[in-house]
N, C-alpha and C positions, 0 to 999 in steps of 0.2 A: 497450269497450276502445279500440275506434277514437277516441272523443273526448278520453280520456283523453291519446293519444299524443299528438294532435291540439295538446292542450293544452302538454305538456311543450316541444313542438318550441315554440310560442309565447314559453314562457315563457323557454327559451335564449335566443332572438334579444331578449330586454328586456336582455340583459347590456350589447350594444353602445353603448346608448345612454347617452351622456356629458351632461352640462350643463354643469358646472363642468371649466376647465381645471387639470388637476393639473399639477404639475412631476413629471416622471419623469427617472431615478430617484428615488424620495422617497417612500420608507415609512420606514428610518431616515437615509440620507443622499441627501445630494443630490451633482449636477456636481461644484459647487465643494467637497465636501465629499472625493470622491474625487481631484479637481486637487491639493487641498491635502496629503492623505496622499502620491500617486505623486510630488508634488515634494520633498517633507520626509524620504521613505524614499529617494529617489536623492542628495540632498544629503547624507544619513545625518546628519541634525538626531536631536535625542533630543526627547521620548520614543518619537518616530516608528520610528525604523530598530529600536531592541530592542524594540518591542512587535510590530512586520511581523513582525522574525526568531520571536518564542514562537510568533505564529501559525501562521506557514508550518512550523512544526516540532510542532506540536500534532496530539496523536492522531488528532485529528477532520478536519483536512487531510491525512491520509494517501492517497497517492494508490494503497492498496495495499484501499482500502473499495471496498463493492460498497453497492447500497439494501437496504432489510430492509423492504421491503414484504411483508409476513406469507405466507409460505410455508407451500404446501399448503394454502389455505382460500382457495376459491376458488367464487362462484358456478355455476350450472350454464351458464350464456355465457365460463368461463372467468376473471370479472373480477376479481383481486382483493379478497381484505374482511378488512378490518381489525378485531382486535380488540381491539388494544393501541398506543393511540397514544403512547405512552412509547418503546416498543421499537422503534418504526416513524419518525414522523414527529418525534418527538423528536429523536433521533440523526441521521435523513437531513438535516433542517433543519439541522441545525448544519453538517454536513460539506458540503450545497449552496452555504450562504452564505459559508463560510470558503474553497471552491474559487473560488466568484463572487468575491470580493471579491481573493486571491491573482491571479488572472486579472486585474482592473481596476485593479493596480497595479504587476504587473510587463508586461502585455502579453502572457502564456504560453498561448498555447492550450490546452495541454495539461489546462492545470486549468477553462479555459472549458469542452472538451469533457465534464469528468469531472462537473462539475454536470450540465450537460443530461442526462448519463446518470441523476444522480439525481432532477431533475424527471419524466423522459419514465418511469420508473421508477412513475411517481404517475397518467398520464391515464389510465389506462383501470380504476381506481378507484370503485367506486360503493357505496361500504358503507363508514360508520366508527364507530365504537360508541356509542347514545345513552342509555344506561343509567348510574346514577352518578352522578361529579363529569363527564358528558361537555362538559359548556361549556367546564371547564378542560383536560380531554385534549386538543379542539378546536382549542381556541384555538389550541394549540401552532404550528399551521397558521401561524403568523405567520412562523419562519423559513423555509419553504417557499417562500414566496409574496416574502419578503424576497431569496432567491436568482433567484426569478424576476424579480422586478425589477429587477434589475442584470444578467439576460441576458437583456431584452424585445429588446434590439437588435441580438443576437449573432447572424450570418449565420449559424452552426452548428447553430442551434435551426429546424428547420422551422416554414415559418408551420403548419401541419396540425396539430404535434405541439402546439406552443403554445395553438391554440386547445383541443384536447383537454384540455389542464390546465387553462385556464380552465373549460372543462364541468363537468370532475372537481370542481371548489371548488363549485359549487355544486349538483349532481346530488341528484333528475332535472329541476332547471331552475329559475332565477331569477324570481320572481312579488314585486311589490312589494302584492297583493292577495289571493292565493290563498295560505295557508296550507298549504306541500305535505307537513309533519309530518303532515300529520290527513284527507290525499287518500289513497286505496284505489289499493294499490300492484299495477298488473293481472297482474305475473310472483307474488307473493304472495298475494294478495288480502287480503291484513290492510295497514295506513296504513303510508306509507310509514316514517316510524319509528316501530318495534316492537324492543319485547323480551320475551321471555316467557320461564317458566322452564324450558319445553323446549326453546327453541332459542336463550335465550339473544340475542347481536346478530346472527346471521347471519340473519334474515329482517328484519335493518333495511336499505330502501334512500335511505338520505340522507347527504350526506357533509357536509362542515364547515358550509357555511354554513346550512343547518337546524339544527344544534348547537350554533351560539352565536346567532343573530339576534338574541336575546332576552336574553344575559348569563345571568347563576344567578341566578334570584328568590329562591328556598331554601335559599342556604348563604353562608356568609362572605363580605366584599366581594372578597378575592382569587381569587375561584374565577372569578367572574363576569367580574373583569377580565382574565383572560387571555382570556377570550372578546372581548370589547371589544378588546381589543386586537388579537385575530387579524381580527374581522370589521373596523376601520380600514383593516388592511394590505390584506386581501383587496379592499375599496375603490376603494384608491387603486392596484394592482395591473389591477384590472379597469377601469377608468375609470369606476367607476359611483357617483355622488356621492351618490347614494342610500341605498346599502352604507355610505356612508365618512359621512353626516352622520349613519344611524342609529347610529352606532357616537360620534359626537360627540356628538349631541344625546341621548343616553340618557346619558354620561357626565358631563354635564353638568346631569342634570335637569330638561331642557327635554322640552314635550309632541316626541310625535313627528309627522313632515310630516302631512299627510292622504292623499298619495297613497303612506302607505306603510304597512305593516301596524302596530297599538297594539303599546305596550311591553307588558308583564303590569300585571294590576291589581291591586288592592290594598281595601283590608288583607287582610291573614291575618286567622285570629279565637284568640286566644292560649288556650292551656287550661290546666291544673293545671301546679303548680310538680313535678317531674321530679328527685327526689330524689338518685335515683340516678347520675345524670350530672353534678351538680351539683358545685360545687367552694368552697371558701374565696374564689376570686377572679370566681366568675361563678355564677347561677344558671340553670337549664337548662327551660325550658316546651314542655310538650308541643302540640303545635299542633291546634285541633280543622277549620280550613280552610288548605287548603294553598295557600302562597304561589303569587302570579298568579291567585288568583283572587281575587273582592269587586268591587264597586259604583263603585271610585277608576278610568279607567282612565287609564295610564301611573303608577301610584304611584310607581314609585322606589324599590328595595329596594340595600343595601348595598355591590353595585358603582358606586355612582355618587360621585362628588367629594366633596360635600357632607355625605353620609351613611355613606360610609367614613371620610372625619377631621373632625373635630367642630373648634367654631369655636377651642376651645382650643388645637389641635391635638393633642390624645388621637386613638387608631386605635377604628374599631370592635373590631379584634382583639388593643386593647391587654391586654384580659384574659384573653384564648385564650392566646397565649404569646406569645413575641417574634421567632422563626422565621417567623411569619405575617406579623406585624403589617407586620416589616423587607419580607420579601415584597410586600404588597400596594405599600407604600411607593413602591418602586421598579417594580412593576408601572405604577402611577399617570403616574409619571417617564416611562417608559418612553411611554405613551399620549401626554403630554405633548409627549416630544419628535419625535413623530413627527408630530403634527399642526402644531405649529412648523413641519419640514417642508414644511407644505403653507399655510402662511400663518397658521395658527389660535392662535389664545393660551388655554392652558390654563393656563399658569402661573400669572399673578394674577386667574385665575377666585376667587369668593368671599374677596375679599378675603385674597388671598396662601394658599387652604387650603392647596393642598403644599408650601409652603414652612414652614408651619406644625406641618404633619405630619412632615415632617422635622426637625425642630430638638425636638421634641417627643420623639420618636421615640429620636433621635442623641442627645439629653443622656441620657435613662435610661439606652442602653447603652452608652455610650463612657464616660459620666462611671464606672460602676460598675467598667468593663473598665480603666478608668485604673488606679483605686486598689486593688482585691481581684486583678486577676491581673498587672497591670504594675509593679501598686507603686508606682504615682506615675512612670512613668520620661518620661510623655507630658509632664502639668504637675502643677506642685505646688500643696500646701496650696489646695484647691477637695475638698469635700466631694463625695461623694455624690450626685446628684440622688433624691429618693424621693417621688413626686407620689401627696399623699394627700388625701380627703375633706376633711379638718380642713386640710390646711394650703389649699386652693382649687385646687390643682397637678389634681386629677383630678376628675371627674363619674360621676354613675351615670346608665347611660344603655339602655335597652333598643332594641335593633337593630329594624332594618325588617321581619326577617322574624318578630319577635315570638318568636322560638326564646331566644336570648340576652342577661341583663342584667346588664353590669359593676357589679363589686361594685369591686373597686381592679384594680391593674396586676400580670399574672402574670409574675413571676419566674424560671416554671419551664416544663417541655414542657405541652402540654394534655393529652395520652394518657401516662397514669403507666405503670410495672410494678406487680403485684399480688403481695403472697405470697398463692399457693392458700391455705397454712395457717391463718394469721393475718390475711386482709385487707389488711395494712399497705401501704398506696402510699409507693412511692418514687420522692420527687420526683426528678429531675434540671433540672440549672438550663439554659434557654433566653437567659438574660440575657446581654449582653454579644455578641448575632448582629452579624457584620459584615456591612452591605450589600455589593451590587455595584451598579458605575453609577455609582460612587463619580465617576468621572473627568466624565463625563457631565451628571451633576447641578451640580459643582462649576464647569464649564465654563458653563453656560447662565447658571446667578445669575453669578456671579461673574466672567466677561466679555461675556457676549451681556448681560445685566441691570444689572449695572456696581453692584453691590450692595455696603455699608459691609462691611467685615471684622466689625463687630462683629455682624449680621446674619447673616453666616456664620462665625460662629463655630466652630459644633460640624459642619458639613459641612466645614469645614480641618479639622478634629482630626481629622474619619473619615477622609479622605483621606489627612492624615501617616501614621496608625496603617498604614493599607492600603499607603501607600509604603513604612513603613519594614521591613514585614514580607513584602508580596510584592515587590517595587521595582519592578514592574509589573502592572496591573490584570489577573488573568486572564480568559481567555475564559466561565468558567463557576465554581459553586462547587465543585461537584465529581459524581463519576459517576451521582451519581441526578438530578442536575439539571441537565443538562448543555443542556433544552431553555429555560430559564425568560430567560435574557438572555443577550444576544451578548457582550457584555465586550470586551476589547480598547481600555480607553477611551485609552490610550496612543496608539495609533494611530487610531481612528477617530475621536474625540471633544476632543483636544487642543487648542488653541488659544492662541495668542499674547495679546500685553496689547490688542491693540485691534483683534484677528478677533470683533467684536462681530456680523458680520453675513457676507454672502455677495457673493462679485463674479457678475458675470454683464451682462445685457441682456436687453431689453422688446421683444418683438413680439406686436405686436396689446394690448399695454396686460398682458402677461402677461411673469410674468421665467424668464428662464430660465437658471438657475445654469452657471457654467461660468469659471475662472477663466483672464486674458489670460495669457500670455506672454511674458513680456521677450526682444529687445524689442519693443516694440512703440506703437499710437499707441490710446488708450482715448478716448472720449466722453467728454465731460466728464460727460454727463447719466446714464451709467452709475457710478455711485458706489454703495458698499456700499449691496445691499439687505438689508432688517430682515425686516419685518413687514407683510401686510396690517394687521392686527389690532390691530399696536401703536405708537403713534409710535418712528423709530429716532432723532431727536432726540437730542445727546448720545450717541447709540451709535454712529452711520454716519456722520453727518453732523449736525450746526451750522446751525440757522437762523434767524437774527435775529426772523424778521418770523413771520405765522403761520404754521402750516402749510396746504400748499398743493394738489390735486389739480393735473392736468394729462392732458392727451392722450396724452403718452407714457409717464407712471407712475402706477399708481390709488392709490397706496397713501399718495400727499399727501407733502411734504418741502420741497426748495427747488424754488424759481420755477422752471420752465419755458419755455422759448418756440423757435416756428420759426425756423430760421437758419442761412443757410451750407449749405443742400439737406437739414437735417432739424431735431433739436433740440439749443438750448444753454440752458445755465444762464444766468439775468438775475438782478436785482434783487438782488446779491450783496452784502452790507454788512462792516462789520469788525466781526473776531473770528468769520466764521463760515469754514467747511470739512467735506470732504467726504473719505472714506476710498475705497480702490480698493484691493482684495485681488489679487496679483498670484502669478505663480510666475517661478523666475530659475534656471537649467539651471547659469550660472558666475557664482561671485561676481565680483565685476564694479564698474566706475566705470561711469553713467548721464550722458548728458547730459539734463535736462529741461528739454523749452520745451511753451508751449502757444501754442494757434492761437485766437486771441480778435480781439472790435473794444473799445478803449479809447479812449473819449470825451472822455478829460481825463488830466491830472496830476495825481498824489497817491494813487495805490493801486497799491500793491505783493502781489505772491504768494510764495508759500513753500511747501515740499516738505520733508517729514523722510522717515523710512521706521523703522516698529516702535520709535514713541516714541525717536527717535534726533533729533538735532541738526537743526534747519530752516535750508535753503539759500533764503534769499530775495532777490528782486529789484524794484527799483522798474518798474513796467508804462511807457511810455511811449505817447503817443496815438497812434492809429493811425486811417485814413481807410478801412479797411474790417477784413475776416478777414484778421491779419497774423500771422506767429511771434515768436515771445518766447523769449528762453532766460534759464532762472532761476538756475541753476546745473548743478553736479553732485552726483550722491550715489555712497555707496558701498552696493550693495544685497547682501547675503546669497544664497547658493544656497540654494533651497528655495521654499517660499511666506510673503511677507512681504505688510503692509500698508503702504502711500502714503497719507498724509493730505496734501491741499493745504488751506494756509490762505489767508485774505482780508485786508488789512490795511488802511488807510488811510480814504481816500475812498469812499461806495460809490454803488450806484448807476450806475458808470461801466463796469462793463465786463460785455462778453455770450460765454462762453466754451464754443467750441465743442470742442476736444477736450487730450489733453495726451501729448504724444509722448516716449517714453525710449529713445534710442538709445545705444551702447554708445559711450564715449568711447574717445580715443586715451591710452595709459599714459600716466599721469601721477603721478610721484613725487613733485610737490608738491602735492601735495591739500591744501588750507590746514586745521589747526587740526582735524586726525579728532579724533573722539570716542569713547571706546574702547564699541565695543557689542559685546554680551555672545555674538553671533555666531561674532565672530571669537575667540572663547576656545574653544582645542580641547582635548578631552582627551588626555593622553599616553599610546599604546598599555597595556593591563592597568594603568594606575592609578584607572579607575575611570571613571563617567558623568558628564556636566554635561547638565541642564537649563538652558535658559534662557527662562524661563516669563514672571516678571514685567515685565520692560520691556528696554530696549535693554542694562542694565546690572544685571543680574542672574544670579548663578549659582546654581543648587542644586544638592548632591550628591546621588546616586540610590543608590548601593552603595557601602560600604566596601573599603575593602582590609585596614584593619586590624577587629580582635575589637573592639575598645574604643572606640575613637573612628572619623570619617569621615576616611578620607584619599584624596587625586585630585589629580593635574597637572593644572596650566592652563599652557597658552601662548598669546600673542597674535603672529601673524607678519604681514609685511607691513602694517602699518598707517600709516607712511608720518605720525607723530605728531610735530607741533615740539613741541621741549620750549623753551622759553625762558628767558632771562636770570633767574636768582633763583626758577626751578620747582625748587628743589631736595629739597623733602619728597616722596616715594612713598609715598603712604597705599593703603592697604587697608581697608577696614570692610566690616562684614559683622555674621549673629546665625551661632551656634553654632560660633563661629570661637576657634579655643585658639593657633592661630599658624603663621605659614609662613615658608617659607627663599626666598628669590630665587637663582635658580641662573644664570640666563645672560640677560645683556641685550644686543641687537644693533642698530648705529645707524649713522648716516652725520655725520660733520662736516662744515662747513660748506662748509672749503676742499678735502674729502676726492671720489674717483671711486670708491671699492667700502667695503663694508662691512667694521662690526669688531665682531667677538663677545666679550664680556668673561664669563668664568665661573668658577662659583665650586665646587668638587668637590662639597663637601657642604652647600654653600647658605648666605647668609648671612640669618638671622637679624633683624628689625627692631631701627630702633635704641631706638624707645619703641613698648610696647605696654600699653594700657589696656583694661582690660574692664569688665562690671559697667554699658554705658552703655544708654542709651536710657530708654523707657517701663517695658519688660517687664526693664531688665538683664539683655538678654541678646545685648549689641550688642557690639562688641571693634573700636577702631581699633591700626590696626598701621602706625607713620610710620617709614621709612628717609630719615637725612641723603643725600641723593647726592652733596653736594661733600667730596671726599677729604678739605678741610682739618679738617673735622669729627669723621668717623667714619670709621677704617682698616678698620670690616668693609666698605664700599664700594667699597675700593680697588682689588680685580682686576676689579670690575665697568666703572664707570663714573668710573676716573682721566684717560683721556687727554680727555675733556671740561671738566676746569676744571683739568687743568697748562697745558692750553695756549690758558686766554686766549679760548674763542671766547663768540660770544656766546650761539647754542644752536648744538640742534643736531637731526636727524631721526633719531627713534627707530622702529625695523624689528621689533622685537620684545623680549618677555619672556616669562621663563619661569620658574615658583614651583611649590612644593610647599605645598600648604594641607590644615588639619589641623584637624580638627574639635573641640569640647570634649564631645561626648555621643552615641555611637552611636545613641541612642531619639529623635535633632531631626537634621534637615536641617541642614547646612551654606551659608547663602547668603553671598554675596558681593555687592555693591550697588554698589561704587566701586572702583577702578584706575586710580591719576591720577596727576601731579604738580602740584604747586602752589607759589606762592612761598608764606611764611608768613602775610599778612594772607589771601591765599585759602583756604588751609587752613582758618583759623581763624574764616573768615565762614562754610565750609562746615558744620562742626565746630564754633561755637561752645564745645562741652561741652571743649573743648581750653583754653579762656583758662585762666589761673592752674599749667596743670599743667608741669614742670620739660618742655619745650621745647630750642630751639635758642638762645636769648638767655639772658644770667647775668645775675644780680639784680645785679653789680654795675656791668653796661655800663649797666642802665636807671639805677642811682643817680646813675652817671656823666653820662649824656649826657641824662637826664630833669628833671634836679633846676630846669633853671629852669622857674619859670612862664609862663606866659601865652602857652605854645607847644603849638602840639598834633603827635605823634610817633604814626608806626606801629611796630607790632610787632620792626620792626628795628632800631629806634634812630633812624632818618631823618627829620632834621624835614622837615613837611609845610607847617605854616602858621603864622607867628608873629599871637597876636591885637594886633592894636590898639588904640591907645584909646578905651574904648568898645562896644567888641564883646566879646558873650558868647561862649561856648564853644559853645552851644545854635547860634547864629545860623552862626557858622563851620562844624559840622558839618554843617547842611541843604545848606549848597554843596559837598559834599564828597561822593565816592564811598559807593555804600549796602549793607551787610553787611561793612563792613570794621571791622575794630578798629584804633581809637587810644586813646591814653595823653595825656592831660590834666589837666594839673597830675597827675602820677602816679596817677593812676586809669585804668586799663583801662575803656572805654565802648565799646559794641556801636553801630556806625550805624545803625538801621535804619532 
């Protein structure tokens, strides 16, 4: 007995030891991943602020819970034992993470202190059930250890108590050699995990991490993976990279370390065909050696990547039902993106599998849930998906564990009802399961991977579907599964057009997530980081030449070099740049300068902010580390991203950091560009998203039954409108029409402002639909000069009776109105233009009845050998000799002229 203890004590103390540096927090998020929430939920950005409020209002964050560590069953030392991890660490898991996470975004103690209660609730733990599906109960452990991690640093958690939960996750002690399921347990004397069927799990003494170390050899991939999942987190929670690579390199089908204990082996040995269980969409074999054992070691059975979605992207569980299949799906996701987290790329492991698996997945039941329960309301005339043998859509494929072999794709639950009487099964349909994670998955391809829309195709449909019907992602599916995914991608998982990556900085050649401040002065050499694993090229940052390692970032990009008492960017050529994810407490004017040496003349930098309008400047040479100022920006409250671009010359300059300090008001800010920021919504008229880029709205909830309806207003924006801007276009997709109700401006000779409004809104003066690819695009142009159109008139008259030449626009304010409650409302453009701009923007505008009559162009068009824009204005009479061709290369490009009466597009 004595060696045994002897032993245990040992094998705790292997837990401390680390190899690999983890970023903590980062099992599902990281620093910058909470900077970018607590700035976006105090700016009250969407989807941020209404996804914070569901959670901080959810059952599960109730600060009126206690733990449900299994009461009344209790060892004879007192210590708790579990025998239902459902009712226990399912539920506590969720409500520790949703307390941790409410805490790390508002600052409240109070919900700090109410987690710790539910961890400390869990150390003195040493029983949890190994009987069963126990890998998948096990696993569960992943929110547990997820709430741990985000209160590793909390002064409120004793260091004593802390280590005690770490004990508890692995009891009775971590051995990467000793096998402690199958060690003689000396309070017992039967191995440490036992079950029998007089006592059942209470004579088992092992708690999680003996429970999954191994995944599920012998039952479906999703069982296995919640295990995988939980031993990652438990991992990266413990600092033990040992935990966290068995848990990658088994997921990925790789042997395992040698100094860590073999995966199970393989094969199984398959027996007689199993009549009885058997089904129309799968048949069922009795097994005559049980999984993990055979000849192979580390075989590989059905929780792993490769051998859960097949290269077509079919599920191993595609024939069990669709509740599973959806499951493992996002189980997989879920691994995915927790290893992202820690540098690792799982994503385009085997040739894009998961991304495969889902599109696979997502066309069988969205395309079906379109058309039989929607009706078509999502999109139309697109059949069916129905992937069979004959058409090549599906394969028949027998599983790892030799248990199961697909016959086609099950349609319906796996476990039927029976009539006692007759036999008869009645089926019910599984078809048509909405994931969760929706937000999550959609977010990674689709701005961390920078993925063609057509590529994600059916991950956008899953997501509208789930927008249009929850208008935000929930935390859970519902009360039996309240342990399987965190949800909330609203707020956790959200991301702008170009949060491809994470801000933060490198010490010791390791990054450590954590997003600057405005304002503030950033490194230049700290630019969004990506990926160990994967080039961020195109995501973060732009670089001409190859990529590159360096001393101060391992993970290779742009050039490097010592300078200035640490490191700067060199070797910087045109067309390349580099992103900086920042937060910003007040919207605000920036001044930006950077502190560089420029060796020469002829290269210029520039700064935009969230795909918005670049303020650039020509560098001047400088004779060491000098400042520069580039301009100004106008930066958003919340967390945005800073792209600096490269322009010119390269070669010449060595750039040590870039400093944004808060400018003095300035009402002439030259030429704003209206970003999609500063569009607020009007109290109870409904949510704005602004998701796709600087100039983008989507509506999230209606106000009306029938179609989307939501105010926008732009205030302070401090916008010249110029001489002959006189069209106000609107464009957008699922847009039926809106009213302009108040526009507010300063003229030119004027000291205060003038509000022009209109009671019930004026109305566009042409509106066109029916435009784009998909027709489903709607511009919508208001005349603004009164002599034109009298619905303009109480808005915007005193600007052309009186002669000026522009003027500064303060704001506007529209009711926009949807054409189909089942699609999103966006919005893409908010401008004014003269008409050659309009209609270089717009092209799809030439020929349609406009602001010109057909009889001024007869008039003022009819001679030849003159070329004329859109207003009637000669531009250029040709001379003798000269082509029309040759005239217009020297001529402005995207603009329409009229030659010899034809309408011709410059381009």
């Amino acid at each position: 007995m004595r060696k045994i203890f002897f032993l245990v004590v040992c094998l705790s103390n292997l837990m401390a030891v680390a190899q690999r540096p983890f970023v903590h927090p980062g099992i599902g998020y990281t620093q910058a991943d909470i900077d970018r929430m607590k700035a976006m939920v105090a700016a009250r950005q969407e989807p941020f602020y209404t996804s914070f409020q569901q959670l901080k209002s959810d059952t599960y964050s109730s600060m009126g819970r206690t733990a449900r560590t299994w009461a009344g069953m209790t060892d004879k030392e007192g210590h708790p034992i579990i025998t239902s991890t459902n009712n226990t660490i399912g539920i506590d898991g969720r409500c520790a993470t949703q307390y941790a996470l409410i805490w790390k975004i508002t600052g409240d103690k109070t919900y700090a202190d109410k987690a710790i209660s539910f961890l400390n609730a869990y150390k003195n733990v040493r029983n949890s059930p190994s009987s069963g599906t126990a890998p998948l109960g096990n696993g569960q452990i992943y929110l547990l250890c997820e709430a741990a991690e985000l209160m590793r640093d909390y002064e409120g958690w004793a260091p004593a108590d802390q280590q005690a939960f770490k004990n508890m996750l692995v009891y009775p002690g971590y051995s990467s050699k000793v096998d402690m399921t199958k060690a003689i347990c000396p309070e017992t004397g039967y191995p440490y995990s036992h079950w029998d069927s007089e006592h059942g799990d209470t004579l088992n003494r092992v708690t999680f991490y003996w429970n999954i170390y191994n995944g599920d050899p012998g039952r479906h991939g999703n069982q296995g993976m919640f295990a995988l999942r939980g031993l990652m987190a438990m991992g990266i929670y413990l600092d033990n990279d040992t935990i966290y690579d068995r848990a990658l390199r088994k997921f990925l089908s790789l042997p395992h370390h040698s100094y860590d204990l073999p995966y199970p082996s393989g094969p199984p040995v398959q027996g007689s065909r199993n009549s009885g269980n058997s089904t129309q969409w799968f048949d069922y074999f009795n097994i005559n050696s049980a999984s993990g054992t055979g000849s192979v070691e580390d075989y590989g059975y059905d929780d792993e990547l490769k051998y859960y979605i097949y290269e077509n992207g079919q599920m191993e569980e595609s024939s069990r039902d669709q509740c599973h299949a959806v499951c493992g799906i996002v189980m997989a996701e879920d691994i995915a993106h927790m290893a992202w987290s820690q540098g690792n790329d799982v994503y385009t492991q085997y040739n894009d599998r998961l991304l495969k698996g889902i599109n696979w997945t997502w066309k069988y039941n969205y395309s079906w849930y379109n058309n039989e329960i929607a009706h078509q309301l999502y999109w139309q005339d697109e059949a069916t998906w129905e992937p069979t043998v004959e058409n090549g859509d599906f394969e028949i494929h027998t599983d790892r564990t030799g248990r199961w072999r697909s016959l086609k794709v099950n349609p319906c639950w796996e476990n039927q009802s029976v009539n006692s009487a007759t036999g008869q099964k009645y089926w019910s349909w599984s078809r048509g399961e909405k994931a969760q994670l929706q937000t999550q998955m959609l977010m990674h391809y689709k701005v961390c991977q920078g993925l063609s829309p057509d590529s994600l195709l059916w991950m956008q449909r899953a997501y509208d579907i789930m927008i249009d019907s929850l208008g935000y992602e929930r935390g859970y599916k519902d009360t039996g599964h309240f342990y399987e995914f965190l949800g909330w991608g609203g707020l956790l998982d959200y991301r702008t057009v170009w949060m491809a990556g994470d801000g933060g900085r490198f010490e010791e050649r390791r990054f450590v997530p954590g997003l600057p401040a405005l304002p503030a002065t950033i490194k230049a050499v700290d630019y969004d980081f990506y990926n160990n694993s994967v080039s961020g090229d195109g995501h973060t940052y732009h670089n001409a030449d190859i990529r590159t390692d360096s001393n101060y970032r391992p993970e290779g990009g742009l050039e490097i070099a010592e300078g200035n008492g640490g490191y700067v960017l060199t070797g910087m050529q045109d067309g390349e740049w580099m992103n900086y994810t920042v937060t910003n407490a007040t919207k605000a004017i920036y001044q930006v300068s950077v502190t560089a040496i420029v060796s020469g003349e002829g290269t210029s930098m520039g700064m935009a902010v969230d795909n918005g309008t670049e303020v650039t400047k020509a560098l001047t040479a400088t004779t060491g580390y000098e400042t520069r100022t580039l301009g100004q920006l106008r930066i958003p409250a919340g967390a945005s991203v800073l792209r600096l671009y490269i322009h010119g010359k390269g070669n010449q300059v060595q750039l040590s950091d870039i400093r944004l300090t808060v400018a003095a008001a300035d009402t002439n800010v030259p030429d704003y560009v209206w970003n999609s920021r500063d569009y607020t919504s009007v109290s109870g008229s409904g949510s704005l998203l602004t998701d796709q880029s600087d100039k983008q709205l989507t509506s999230l909830t209606y106000s009306g039954t029938t179609s989307a309806t939501f105010a926008l207003s732009m205030s302070s924006v401090a916008y010249k409108v110029k001489t002959g801007q006189v069209y106000l276009v609107i464009h957008g997709k699922n847009l039926d029409h809106a009213l302009l109700r108040n526009v507010t401006y300063r003229l030119t000779d004027g000291n205060s402002d003038i509000t022009g409004s209109s009671i019930g809104g004026q109305a566009s003066t042409w509106t066109y639909t029916g435009l784009g690819k998909d027709k489903d695009e709607t511009i919508l142009v208001w005349k603004a000069d009164s002599s034109s159109s009298s619905r303009i008139v109480p808005l915007l008259k005193a600007c052309y009776t009186g002669g000026y030449d522009d003027y500064t626009l303060k704001g506007l304010s529209f009711l926009a109105y949807g054409a189909s409650q089942h699609k999103n409302t966006e919005i893409d453009d908010i401008n004014f233009y003269t008409f050659d701009e309009m209609l270089a923007v717009y092209p799809e505008l030439i020929g349609l009845p406009l602001a010109i009559t057909q009889a001024r162009v007869d008039k003022q068009l009819s001679r030849n050998g003159a070329v004329y824009n859109l207003n009637g204005h000669l531009v250029r009479t040709l001379k003798a000799g000269e082509s029309r061709e040759s005239v217009l290369r020297n001529l402005p490009k995207k603009h329409v002229y009229i030659v010899d009466r034809e309408k011709i597009m410059n381009d």
